[in-house]
N, C-alpha and C positions, 0 to 999 in steps of 0.2 A: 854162663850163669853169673848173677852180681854176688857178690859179697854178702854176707849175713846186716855186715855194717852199714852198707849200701842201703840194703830194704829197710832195716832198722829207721834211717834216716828218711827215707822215702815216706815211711808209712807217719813218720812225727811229721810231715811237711803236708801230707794229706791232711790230718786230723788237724793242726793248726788251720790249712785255708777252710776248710768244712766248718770249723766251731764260726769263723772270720764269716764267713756267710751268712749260717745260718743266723748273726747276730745283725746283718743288715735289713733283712724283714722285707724287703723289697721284690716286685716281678722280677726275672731270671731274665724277659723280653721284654723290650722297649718296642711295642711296633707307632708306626709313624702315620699321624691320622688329618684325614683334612680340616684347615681352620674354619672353613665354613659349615661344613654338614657332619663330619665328624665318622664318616667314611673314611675305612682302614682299606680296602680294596680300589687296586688301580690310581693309587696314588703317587703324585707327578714330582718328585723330589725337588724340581729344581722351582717348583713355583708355590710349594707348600699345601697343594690342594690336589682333590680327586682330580680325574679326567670328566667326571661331570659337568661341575662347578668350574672347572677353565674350559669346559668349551660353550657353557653360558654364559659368562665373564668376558670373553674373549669377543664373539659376538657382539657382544653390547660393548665393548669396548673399554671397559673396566681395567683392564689389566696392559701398561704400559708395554711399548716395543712389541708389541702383539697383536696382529692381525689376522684375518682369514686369506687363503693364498688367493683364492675362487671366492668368484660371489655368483 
């Protein structure tokens, strides 16, 4: 079991980062969405965009060092 002193200090370190929050007014989640279409699903981190949108880009050749393996 902790100390009286312990929880004491615990529960001041909660309610200080809680008041700290609730003063930023911001989403809790940042999700990560394509620069093209603005689809949050099945999106490709390393190229900034859905798997839609790079595999029409990619096709048509828009997007550098990036081919189709098959044609």
């Amino acid at each position: 079991m902790a100390k009286t002193s312990l929880k004491a200090k615990q529960s001041k370190m909660y309610e200080k980062r809680f008041t700290e929050w609730k003063a930023l007014k911001q989403p809790t989640k940042f999700y990560n969405r394509c620069r093209i279409c603005g689809r949050s699903k099945s999106y490709v981190r390393d190229f900034g965009v859905c798997r839609v949108c790079l595999r029409k880009y990619a096709r048509e050749g828009n997007i550098m060092w990036l081919r189709k393996a098959s044609w």
